[in-house]
C-alpha positions as CSV (number, residue, x, y, z in Angstrom):
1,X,-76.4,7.5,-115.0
2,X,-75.9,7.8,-119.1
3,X,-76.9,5.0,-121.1
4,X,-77.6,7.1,-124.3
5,X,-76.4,10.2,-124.7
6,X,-72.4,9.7,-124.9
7,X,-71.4,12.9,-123.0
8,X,-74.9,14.2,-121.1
9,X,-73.0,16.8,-119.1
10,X,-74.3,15.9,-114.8
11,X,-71.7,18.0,-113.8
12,X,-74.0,21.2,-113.5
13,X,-77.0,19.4,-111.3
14,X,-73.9,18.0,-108.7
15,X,-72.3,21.3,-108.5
16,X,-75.7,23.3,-108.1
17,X,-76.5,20.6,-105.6
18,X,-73.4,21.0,-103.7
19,X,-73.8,25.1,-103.6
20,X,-77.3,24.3,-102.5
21,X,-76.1,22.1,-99.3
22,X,-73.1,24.5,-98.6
23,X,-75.8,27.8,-98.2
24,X,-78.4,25.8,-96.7
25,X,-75.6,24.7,-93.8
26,X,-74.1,28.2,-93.2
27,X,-78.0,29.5,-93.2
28,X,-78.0,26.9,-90.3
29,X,-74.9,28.2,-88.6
30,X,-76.2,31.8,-88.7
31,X,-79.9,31.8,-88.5
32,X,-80.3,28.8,-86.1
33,X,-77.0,28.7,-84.2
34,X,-75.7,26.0,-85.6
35,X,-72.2,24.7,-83.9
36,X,-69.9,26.8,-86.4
37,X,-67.1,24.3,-86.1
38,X,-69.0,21.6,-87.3
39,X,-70.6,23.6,-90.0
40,X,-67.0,25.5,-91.1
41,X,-66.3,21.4,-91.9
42,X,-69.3,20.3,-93.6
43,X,-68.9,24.0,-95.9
44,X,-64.8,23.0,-96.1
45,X,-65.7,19.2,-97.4
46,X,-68.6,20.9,-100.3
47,X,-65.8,23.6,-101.3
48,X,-63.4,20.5,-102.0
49,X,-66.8,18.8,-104.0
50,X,-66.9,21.7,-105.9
51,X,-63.6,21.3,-107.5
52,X,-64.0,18.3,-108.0
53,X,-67.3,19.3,-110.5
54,X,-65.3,21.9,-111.4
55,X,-62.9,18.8,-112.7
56,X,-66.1,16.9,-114.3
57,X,-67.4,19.8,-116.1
58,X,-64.0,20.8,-117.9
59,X,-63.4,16.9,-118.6
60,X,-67.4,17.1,-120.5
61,X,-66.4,19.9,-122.5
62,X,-62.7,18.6,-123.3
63,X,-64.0,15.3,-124.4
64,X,-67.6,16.5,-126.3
65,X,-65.4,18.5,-128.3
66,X,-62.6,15.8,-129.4
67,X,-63.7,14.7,-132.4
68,X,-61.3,12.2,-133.1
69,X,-62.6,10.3,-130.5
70,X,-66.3,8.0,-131.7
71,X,-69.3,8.4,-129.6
72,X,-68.0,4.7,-128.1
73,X,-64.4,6.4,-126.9
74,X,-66.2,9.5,-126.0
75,X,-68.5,6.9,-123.7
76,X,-65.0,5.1,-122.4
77,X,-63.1,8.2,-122.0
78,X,-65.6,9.8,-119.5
79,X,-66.3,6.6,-117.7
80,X,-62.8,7.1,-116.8
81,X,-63.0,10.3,-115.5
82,X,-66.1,9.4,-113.7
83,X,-64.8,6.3,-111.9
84,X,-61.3,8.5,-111.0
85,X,-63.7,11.6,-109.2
86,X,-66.3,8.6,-107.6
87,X,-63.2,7.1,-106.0
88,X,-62.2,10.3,-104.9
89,X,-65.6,10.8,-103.5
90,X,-65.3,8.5,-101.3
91,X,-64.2,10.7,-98.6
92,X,-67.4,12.2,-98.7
93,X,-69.1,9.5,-97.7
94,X,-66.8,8.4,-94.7
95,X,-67.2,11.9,-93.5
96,X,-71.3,11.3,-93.4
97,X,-70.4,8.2,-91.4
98,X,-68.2,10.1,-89.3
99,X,-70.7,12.5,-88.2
100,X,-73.6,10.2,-87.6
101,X,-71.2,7.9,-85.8
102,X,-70.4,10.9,-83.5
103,X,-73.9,12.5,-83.2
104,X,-74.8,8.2,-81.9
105,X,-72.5,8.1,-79.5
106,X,-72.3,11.4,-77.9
107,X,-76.4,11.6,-78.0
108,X,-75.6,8.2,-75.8
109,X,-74.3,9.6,-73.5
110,X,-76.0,12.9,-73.1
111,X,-79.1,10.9,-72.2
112,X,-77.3,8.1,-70.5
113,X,-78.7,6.9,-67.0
114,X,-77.1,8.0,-64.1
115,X,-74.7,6.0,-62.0
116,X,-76.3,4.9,-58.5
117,X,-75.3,7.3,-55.5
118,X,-73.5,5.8,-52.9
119,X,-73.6,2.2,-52.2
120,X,-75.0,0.4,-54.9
121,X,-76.6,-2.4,-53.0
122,X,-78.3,0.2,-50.7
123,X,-79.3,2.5,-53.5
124,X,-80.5,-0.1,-55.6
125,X,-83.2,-1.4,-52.2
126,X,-84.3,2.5,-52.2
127,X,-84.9,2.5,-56.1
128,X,-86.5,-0.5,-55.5
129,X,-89.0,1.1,-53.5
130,X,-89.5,4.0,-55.6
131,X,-90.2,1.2,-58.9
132,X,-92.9,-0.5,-56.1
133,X,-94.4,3.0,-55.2
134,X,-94.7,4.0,-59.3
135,X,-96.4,0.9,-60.2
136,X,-99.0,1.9,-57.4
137,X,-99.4,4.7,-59.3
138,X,-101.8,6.2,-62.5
139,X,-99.8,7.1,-65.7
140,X,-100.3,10.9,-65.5
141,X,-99.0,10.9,-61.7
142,X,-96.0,8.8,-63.0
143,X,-95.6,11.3,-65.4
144,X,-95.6,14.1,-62.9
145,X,-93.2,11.8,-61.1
146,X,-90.6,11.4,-63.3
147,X,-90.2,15.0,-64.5
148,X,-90.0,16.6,-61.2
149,X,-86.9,14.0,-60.5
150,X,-85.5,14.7,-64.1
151,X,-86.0,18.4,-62.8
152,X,-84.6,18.1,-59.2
153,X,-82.0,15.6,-60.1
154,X,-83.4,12.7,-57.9
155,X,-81.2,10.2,-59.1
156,X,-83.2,7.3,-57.0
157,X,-86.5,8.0,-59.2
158,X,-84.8,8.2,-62.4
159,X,-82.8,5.0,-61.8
160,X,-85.9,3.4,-61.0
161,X,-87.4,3.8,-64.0
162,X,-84.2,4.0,-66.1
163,X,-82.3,1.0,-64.6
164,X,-81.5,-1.0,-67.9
165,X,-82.5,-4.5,-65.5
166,X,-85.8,-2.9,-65.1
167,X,-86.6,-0.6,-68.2
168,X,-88.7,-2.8,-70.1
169,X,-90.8,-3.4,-67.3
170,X,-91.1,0.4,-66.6
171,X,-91.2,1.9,-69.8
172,X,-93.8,-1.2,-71.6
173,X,-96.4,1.6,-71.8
174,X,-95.7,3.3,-75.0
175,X,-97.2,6.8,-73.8
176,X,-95.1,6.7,-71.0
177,X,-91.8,5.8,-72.3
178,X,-92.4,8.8,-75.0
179,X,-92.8,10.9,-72.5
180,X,-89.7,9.8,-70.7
181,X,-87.7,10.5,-74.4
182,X,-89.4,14.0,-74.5
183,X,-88.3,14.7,-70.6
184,X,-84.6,13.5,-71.3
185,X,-84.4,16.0,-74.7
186,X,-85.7,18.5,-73.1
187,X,-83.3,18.6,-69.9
188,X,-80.4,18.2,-72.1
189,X,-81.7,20.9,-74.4
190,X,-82.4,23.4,-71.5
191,X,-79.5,22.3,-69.2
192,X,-76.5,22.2,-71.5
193,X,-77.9,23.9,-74.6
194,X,-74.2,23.8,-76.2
195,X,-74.2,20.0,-76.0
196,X,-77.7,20.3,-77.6
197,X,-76.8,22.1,-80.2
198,X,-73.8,20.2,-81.5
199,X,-75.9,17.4,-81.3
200,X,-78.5,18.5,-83.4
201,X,-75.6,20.2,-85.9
202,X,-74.3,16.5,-86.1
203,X,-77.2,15.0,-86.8
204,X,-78.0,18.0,-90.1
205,X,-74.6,17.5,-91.4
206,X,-74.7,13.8,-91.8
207,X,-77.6,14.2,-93.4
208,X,-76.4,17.1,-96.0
209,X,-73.1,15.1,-96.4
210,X,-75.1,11.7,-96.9
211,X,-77.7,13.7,-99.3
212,X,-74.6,14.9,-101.5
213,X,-72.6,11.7,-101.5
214,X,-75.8,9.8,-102.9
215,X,-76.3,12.0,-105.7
216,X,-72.7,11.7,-106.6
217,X,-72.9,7.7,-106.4
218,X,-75.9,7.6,-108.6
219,X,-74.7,9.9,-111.5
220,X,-70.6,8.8,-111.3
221,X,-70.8,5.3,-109.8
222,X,-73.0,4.1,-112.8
223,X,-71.5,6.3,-115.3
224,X,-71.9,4.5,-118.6
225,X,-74.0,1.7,-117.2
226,X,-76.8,0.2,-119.3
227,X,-79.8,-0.3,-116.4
228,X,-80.7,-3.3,-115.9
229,X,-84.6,-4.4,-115.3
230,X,-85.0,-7.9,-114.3
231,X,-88.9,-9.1,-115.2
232,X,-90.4,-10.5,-112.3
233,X,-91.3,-14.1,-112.6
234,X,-94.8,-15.0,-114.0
235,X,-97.5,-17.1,-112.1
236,X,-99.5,-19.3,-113.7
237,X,-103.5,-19.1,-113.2
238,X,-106.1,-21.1,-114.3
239,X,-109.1,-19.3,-115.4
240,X,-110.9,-22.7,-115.8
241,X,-111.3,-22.1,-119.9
242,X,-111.5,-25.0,-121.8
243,X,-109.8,-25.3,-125.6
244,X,-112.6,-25.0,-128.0
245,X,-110.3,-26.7,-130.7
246,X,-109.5,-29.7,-129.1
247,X,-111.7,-32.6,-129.1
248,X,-114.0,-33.4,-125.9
249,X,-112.7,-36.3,-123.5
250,X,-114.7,-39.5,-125.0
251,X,-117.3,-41.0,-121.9
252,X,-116.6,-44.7,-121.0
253,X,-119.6,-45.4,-123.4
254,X,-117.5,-43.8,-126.4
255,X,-114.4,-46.0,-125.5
256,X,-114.1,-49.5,-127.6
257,X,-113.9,-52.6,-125.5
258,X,-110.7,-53.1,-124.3
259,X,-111.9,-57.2,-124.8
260,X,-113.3,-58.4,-128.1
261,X,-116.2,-61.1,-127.5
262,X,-115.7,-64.0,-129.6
263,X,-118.5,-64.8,-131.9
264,X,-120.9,-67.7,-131.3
């Protein structure tokens, strides 16, 4: 954001920002097995950013040196290019939103609950049971429970506790329904470890791709702008001082008589 300077050059800090994110997602693609389709995207969108800087720092140097321009039209002239390249932009936002949308959704359903087997009304009397027989039971035998059904696929169990009608009954203990988060990752994780990892690839590159769009925002959204700082509003106290300059309240034996006696 410039307020002073009429041409600050930003263009370098968004571009080595932009390199920054680009390494630090193909370092995730090659050292951590990141899903290389989703990170070939995220690195495609920052090489597109970059030439977009590329288009900032070449307006900064065109414009600093036209010196028929004032420091005023200098101002104007790169607020221009500043609000063309923020709406242009843009797209890198929708593409965060993209990815966290997708990383929501498909998360959803990794760790969805599993459908009843058979007939519902008879599996939901033998998940009934199982809710009856849990409740008997202490937290760490619950826990016990739960992840030896996760492990053998006993759908009945799991239902039990899972069954949206009932999960805020089963899960109220805080310990327990952590536990039940941590089971769920981990069968997911070990289980279909491709799903897994395109999960947690989502999840990265909405975060680089929200990262990059907020620096852009702040330095070309408010290019030019003067900041504004509202004062908050002042409360009034009263220290219980009184005014030394102003004259003491007269007593009711100060006060003339509101009647004059008549003389005798």
């Amino acid at each position: 954001m410039i307020a002073t300077n009429s041409i600050a050059p930003i263009s370098g800090s968004l571009r080595a920002l932009t390199e920054h994110l680009k390494q630090t997602a193909r370092s995730h693609a090659e050292f951590e097995s990141g899903d290389p389709d989703i990170v070939d995207g995220v690195v495609k969108i920052m090489d597109e950013t970059t030439l977009l800087m590329e288009e900032l720092r070449l307006a900064e140097e065109s414009i600093g040196m036209n010196q028929t321009l004032s420091v005023i039209g200098q101002q104007e002239a790169m607020a221009k290019v500043a609000k063309d390249l923020h709406g242009r932009a843009k797209r890198i936002e929708k593409a965060a939103i993209q990815r966290r949308e997708a990383h929501a959704s498909e998360k959803a359903a990794a760790l969805a609950t599993p459908k009843p087997l058979g007939d519902p009304h008879i599996s939901f009397l033998k998940e009934q049971e199982q809710r009856v027989r849990l409740r008997s039971l202490p937290l760490p035998a619950q826990m016990r429970a739960y992840a030896d059904a996760v492990q053998r696929n006993e759908v009945t169990l799991v239902r039990a506790i899972k069954d949206p009608a009932f999960i805020s009954e089963m899960l109220a203990d805080t310990a327990f329904a952590d536990f039940v988060a941590r089971v769920d990752r981990e069968h997911v994780k070990f289980t279909t470890p491709q799903t897994w990892t395109r999960l947690e690839t989502l999840e990265k590159a909405a975060q680089w791709l929200t990262l990059l769009w907020s620096a852009i925002d702040l330095q070309l959204g408010n290019y030019g702008a003067i900041p504004s700082f509202k004062t908050p509003p002042t409360g009034k106290m009263d220290l219980g001082m009184q005014n030394q300059q102003q004259a003491p309240k007269k007593s009711a034996a100060d006060k003339p008589p509101t009647n004059t006696p008549a003389f005798v």
